[in-house]
Rosetta silent file (secondary structure, phi, psi, omega in degrees, C-alpha in Angstrom):
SEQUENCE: XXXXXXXXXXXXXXXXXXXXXXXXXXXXXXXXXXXXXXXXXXXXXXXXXXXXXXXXXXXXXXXXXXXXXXXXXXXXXXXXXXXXXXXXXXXXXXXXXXXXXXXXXXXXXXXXXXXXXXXXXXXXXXXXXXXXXXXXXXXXXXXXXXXXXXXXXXXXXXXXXXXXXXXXXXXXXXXXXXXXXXXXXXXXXXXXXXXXXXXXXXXXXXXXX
SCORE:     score description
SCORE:     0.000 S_00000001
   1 L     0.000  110.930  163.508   -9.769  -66.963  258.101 S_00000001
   2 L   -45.977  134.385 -172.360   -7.190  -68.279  260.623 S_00000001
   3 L  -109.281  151.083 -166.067   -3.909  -67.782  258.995 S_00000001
   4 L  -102.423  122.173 -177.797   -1.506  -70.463  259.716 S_00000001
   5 L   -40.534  173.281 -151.691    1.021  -70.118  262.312 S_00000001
   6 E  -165.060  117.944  167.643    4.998  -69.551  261.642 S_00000001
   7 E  -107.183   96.974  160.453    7.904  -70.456  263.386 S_00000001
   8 E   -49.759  125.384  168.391   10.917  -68.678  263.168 S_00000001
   9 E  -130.095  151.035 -154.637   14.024  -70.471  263.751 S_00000001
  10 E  -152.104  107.856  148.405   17.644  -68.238  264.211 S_00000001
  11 L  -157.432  137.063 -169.414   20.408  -70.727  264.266 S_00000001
  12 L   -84.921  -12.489  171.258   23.846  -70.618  262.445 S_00000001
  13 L   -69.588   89.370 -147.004   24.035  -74.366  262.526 S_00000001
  14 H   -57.566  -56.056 -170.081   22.729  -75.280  258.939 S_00000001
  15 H   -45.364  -44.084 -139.756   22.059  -79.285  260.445 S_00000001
  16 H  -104.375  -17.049 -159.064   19.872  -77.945  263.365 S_00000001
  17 H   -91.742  -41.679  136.676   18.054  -75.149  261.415 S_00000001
  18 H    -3.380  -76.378  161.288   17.049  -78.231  258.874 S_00000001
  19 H   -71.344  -27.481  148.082   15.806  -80.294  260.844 S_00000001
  20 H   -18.621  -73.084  178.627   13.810  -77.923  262.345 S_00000001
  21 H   -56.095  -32.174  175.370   12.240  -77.051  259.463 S_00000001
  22 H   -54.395  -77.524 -178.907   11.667  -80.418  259.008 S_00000001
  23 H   -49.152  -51.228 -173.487   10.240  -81.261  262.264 S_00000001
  24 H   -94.027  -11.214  157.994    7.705  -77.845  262.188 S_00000001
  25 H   -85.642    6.052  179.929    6.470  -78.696  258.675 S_00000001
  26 H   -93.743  -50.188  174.345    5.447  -82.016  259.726 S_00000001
  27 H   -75.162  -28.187  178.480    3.535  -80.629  262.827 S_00000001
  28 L   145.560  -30.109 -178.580    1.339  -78.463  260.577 S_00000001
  29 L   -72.271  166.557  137.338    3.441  -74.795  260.778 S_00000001
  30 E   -70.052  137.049 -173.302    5.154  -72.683  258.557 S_00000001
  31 L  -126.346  108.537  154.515    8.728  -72.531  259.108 S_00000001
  32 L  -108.832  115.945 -148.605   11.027  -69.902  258.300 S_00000001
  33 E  -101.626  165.030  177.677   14.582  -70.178  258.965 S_00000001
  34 E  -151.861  139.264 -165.308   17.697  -67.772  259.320 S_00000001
  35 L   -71.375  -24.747 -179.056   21.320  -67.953  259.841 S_00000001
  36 L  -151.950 -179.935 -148.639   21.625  -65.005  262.022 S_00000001
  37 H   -97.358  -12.700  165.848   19.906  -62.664  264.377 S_00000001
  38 H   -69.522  -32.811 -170.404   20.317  -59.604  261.429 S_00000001
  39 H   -60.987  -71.041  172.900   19.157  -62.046  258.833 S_00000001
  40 H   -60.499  -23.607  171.012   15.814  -62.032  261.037 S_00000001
  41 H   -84.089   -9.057  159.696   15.554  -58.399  262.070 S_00000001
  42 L  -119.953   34.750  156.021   15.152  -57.511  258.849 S_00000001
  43 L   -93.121  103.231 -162.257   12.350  -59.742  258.336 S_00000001
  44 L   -49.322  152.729  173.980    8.815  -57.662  258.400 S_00000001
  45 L   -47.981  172.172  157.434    6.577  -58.699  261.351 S_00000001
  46 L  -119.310  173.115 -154.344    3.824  -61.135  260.325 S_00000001
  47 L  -119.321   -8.233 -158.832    0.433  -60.570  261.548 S_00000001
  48 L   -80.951  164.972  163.670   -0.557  -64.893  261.795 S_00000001
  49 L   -54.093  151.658 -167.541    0.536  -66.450  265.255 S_00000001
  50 E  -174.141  150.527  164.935    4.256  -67.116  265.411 S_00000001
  51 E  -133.589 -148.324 -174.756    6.931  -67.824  267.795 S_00000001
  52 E  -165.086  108.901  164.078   11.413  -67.915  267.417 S_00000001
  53 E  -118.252  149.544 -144.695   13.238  -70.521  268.419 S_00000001
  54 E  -139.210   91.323  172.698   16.268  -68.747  268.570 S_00000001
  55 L   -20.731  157.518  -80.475   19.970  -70.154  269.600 S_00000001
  56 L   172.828  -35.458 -162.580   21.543  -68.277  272.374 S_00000001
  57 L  -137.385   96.363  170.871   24.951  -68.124  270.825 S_00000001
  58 L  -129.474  151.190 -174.019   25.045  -66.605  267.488 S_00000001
  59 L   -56.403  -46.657 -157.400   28.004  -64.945  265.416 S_00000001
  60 L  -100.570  -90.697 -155.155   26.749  -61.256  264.821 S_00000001
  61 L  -118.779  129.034  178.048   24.223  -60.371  268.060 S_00000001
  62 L   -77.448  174.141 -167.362   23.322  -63.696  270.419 S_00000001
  63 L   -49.694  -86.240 -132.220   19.879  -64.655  271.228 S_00000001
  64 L   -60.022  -26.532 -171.466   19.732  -62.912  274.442 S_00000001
  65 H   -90.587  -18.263  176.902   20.839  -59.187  272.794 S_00000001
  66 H  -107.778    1.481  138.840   18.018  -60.015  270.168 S_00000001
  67 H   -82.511  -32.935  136.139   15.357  -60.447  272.737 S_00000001
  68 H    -4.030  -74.059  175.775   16.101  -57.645  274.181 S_00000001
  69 H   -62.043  -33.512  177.807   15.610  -55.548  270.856 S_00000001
  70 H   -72.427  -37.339 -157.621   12.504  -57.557  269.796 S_00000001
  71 L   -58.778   -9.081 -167.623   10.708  -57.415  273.222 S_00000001
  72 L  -117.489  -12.885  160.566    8.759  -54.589  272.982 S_00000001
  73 L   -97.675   -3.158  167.914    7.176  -54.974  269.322 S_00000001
  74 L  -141.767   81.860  169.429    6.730  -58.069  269.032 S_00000001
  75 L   -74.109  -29.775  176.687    4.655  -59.146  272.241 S_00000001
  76 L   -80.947  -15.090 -153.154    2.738  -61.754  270.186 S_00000001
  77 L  -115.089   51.343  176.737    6.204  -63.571  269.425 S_00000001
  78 L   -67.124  139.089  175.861    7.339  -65.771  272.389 S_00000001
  79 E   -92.381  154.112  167.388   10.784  -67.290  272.011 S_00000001
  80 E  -117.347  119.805  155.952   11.953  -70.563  272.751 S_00000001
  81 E   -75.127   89.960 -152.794   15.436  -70.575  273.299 S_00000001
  82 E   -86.091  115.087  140.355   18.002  -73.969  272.002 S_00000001
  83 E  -147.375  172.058 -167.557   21.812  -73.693  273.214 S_00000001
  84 L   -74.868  -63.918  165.067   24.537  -76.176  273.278 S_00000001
  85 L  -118.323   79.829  140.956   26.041  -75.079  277.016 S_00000001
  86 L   -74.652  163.316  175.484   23.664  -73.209  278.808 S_00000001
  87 L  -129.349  164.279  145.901   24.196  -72.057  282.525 S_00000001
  88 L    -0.964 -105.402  171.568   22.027  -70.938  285.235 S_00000001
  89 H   -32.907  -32.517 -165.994   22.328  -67.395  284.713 S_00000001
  90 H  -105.379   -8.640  144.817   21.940  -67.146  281.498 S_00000001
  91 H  -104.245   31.755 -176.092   18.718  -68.813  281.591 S_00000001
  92 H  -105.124  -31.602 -172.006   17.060  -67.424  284.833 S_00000001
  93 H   -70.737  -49.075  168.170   17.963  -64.125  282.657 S_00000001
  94 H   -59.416  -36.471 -170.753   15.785  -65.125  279.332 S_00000001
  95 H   -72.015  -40.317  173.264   13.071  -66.324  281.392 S_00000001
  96 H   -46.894  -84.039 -178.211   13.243  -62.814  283.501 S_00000001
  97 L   -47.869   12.246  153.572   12.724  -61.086  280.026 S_00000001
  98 L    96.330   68.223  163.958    9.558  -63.125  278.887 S_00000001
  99 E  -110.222  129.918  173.078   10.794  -66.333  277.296 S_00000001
 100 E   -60.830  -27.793 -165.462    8.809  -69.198  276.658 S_00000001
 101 E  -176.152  157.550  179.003   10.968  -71.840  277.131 S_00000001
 102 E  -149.286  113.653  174.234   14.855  -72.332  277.262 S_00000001
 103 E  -122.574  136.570  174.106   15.936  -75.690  276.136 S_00000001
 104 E   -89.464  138.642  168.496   19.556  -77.566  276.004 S_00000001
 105 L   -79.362  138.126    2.307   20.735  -79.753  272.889 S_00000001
 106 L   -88.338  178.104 -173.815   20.137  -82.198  272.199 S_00000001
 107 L  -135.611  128.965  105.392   16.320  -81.944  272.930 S_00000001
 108 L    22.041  102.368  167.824   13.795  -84.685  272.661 S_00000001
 109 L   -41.143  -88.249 -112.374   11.133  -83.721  268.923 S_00000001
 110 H   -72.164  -27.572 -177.573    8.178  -84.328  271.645 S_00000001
 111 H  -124.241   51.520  129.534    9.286  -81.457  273.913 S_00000001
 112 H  -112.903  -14.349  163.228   10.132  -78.844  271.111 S_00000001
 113 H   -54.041  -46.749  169.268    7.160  -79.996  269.615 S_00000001
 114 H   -64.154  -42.802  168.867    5.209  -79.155  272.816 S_00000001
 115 H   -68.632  -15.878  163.649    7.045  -75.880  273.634 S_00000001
 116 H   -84.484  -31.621  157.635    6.109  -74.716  270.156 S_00000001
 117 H   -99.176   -0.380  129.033    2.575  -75.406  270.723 S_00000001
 118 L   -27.316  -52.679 -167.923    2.594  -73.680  273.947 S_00000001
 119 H   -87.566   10.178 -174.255    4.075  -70.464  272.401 S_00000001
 120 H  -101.986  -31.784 -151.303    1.589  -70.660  269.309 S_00000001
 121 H   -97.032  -21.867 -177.194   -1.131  -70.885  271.626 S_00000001
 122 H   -68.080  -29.830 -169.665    0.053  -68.185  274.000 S_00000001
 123 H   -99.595   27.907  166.967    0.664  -65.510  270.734 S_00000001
 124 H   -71.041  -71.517 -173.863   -2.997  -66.806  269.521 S_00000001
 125 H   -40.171  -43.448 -164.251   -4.108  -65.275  273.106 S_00000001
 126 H   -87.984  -16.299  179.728   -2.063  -62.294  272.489 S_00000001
 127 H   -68.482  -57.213  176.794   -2.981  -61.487  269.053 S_00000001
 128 H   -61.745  -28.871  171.967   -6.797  -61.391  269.994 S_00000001
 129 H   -81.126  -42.842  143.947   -5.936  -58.910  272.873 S_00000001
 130 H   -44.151  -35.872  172.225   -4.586  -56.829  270.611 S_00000001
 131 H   -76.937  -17.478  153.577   -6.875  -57.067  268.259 S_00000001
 132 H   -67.530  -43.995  160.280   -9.411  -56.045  270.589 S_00000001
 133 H   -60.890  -41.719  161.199   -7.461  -53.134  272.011 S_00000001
 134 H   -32.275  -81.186  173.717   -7.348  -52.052  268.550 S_00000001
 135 H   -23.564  -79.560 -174.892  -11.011  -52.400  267.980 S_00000001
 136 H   -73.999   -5.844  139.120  -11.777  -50.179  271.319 S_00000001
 137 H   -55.304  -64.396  144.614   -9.172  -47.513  270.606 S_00000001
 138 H    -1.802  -98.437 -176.517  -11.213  -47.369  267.364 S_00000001
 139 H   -35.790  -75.476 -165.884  -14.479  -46.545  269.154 S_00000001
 140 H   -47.113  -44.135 -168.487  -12.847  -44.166  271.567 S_00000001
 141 H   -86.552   -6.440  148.868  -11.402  -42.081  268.828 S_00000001
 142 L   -61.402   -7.639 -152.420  -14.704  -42.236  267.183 S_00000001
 143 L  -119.978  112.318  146.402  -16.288  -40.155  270.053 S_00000001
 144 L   -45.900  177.609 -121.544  -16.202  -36.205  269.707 S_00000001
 145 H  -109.019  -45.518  147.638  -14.271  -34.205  271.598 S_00000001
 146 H   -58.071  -32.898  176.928  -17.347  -33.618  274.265 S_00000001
 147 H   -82.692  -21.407  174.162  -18.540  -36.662  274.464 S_00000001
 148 H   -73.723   -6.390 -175.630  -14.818  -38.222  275.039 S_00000001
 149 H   -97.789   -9.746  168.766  -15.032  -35.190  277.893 S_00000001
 150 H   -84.758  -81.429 -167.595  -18.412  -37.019  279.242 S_00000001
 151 H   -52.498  -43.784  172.328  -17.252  -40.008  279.299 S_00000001
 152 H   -46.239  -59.825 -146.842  -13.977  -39.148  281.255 S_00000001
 153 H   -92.409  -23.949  179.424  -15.970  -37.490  284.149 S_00000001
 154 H   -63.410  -51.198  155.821  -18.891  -40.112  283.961 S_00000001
 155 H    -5.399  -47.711 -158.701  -16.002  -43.257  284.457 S_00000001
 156 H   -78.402  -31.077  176.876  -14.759  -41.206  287.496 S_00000001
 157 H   130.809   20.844 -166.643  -18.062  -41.680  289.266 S_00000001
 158 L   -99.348  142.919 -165.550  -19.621  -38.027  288.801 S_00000001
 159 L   -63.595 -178.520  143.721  -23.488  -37.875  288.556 S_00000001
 160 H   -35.275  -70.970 -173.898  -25.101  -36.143  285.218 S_00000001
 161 H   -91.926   22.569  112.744  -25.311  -33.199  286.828 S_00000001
 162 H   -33.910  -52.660  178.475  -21.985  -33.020  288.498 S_00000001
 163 H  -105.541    9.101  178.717  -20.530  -33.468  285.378 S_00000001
 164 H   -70.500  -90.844 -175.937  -23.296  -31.045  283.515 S_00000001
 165 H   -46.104  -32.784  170.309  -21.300  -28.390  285.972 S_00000001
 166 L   -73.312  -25.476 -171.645  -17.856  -29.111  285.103 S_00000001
 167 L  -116.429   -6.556 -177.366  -18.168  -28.844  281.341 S_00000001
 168 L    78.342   -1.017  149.311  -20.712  -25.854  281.764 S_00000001
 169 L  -114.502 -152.018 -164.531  -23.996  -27.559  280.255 S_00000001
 170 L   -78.854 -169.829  115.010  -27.220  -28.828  281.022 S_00000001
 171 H   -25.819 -111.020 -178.298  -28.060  -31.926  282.823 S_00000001
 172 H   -30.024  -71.143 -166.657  -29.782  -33.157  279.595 S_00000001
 173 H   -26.229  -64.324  153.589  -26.967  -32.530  277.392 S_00000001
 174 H   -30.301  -45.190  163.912  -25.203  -34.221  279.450 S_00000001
 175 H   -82.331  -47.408  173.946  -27.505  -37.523  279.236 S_00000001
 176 H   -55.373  -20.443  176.423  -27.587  -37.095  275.480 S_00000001
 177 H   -76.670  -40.961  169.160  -24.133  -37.189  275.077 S_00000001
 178 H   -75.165    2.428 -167.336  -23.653  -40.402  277.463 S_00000001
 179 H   -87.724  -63.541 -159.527  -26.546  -42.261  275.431 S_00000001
 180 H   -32.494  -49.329 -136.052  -24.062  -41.323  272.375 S_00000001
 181 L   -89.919 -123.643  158.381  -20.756  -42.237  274.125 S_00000001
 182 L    80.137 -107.026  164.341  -22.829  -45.785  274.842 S_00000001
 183 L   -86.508   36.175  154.736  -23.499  -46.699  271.545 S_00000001
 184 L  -102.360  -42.855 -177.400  -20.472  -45.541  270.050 S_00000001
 185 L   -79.999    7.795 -172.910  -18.449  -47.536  272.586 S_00000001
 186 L    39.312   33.830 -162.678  -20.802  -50.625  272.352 S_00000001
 187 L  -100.927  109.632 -168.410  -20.747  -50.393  275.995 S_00000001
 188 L   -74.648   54.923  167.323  -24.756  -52.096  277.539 S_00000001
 189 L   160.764  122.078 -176.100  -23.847  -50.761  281.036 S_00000001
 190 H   -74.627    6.860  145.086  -21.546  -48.138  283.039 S_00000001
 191 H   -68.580    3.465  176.976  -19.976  -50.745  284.610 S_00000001
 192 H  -114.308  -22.468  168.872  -18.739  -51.913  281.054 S_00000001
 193 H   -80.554  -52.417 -166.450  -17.753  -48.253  279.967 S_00000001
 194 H   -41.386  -36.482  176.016  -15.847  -48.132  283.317 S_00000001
 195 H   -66.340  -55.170 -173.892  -14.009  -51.282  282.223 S_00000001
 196 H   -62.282  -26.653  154.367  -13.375  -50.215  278.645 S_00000001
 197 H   -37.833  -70.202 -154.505  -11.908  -46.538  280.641 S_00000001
 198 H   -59.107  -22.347 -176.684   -9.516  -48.732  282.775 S_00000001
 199 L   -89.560    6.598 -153.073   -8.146  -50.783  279.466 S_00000001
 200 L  -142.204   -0.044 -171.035   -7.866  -47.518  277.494 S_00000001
 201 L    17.149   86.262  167.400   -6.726  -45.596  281.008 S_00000001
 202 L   -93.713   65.331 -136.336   -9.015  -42.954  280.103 S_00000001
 203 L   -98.913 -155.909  138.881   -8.932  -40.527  282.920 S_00000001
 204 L   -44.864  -48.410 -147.133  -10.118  -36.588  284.208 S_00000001
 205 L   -74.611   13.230 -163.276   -7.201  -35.589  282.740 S_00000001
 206 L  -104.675  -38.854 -173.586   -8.202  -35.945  279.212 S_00000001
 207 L   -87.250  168.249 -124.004  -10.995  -32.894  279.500 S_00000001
 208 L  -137.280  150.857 -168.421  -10.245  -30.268  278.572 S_00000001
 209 L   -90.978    0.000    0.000  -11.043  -26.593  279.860 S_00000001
């Protein structure tokens, strides 16, 4: 079940966080709003698509010091950033630091409406890439401690028996253990375990002597 997306908005300006709310319950979201950028960090992640549109100039820590802190756990959660007097600099700096959008007040409903379905659609995309990394860390960690030691030196390009010599068994061991690694990893093809190595950077170094 798609859970329905949620827009954070972080503004101390009661009028602007209001109509907001206003404006993204109308388009279809959930809207939750907050006066300040503490008010929101100590609001648990959500797991549904979401974005922040999140004022620039707030009383306790300003937008820009609360992307900062946010940026590296919450990857699914592009901001849009609303200020009153922006400059240059200070938005060539949000956009360096993964920002969706940077918009001056007043702003036009149709293009925070649009910039809001941009960033919903972009932390759709990121949410499924996670969930999917998830998924194949799962599988890997599913895989004894020989067959994740198979798999390593088969990835690198080493025959059966090439890698039969390196771990010290047979050549047949060797194949039973990659038909395992295989089906455990749902992979139809070693060019599809090699890929699921490179997103999981699964290397030599992982076996183990």
């Amino acid at each position: 079940m798609m859970l329905t997306p949620v827009v954070f908005v972080v503004d101390d300006d009661i009028s602007v966080r209001e109509s907001l709310e206003l404006l993204i319950q109308t388009a279809g979201y959930q809207s939750e709003t907050f006066a300040s950028a503490q008010e929101f960090l100590s609001r648990p992640r959500v797991l549904a698509p979401s974005c922040l549109v999140l004022d620039v100039n707030l009383p306790d820590l300003d937008g820009l010091e609360l992307q900062k802190r946010i940026a590296a756990n919450r990857v699914d959660m592009p901001i849009i950033f609303i200020t009153g007097y922006g400059d240059v600099p200070m938005t060539v700096e949000a956009m360096k630091a993964g920002a969706a959008e940077f918009l001056t007040k007043p702003f036009g409903e149709d293009v925070m409406l649009s910039a809001i379905h941009n960033a919903i659609d972009r932390s759709q995309a990121a949410l499924g890439l996670e969930a999917e990394m998830r998924a194949l860390r799962q599988r890997h960690a599913s895989l004894s401690r020989r067959e994740a030691e198979v798999m390593a030196l088969v990835v690198s390009g080493m025959l059966n028996k090439q890698a039969g010599g390196e771990l010290g068994i047979s050549e047949i061991t060797v194949k039973a253990h990659r038909g395992h690694v295989m089906r455990k990893m749902k992979a139809d093809s070693l060019a599809a375990l090699v890929r699921m190595a490179e997103r999981l950077s699964v290397s030599t170094h992982q076996v183990k002597a």
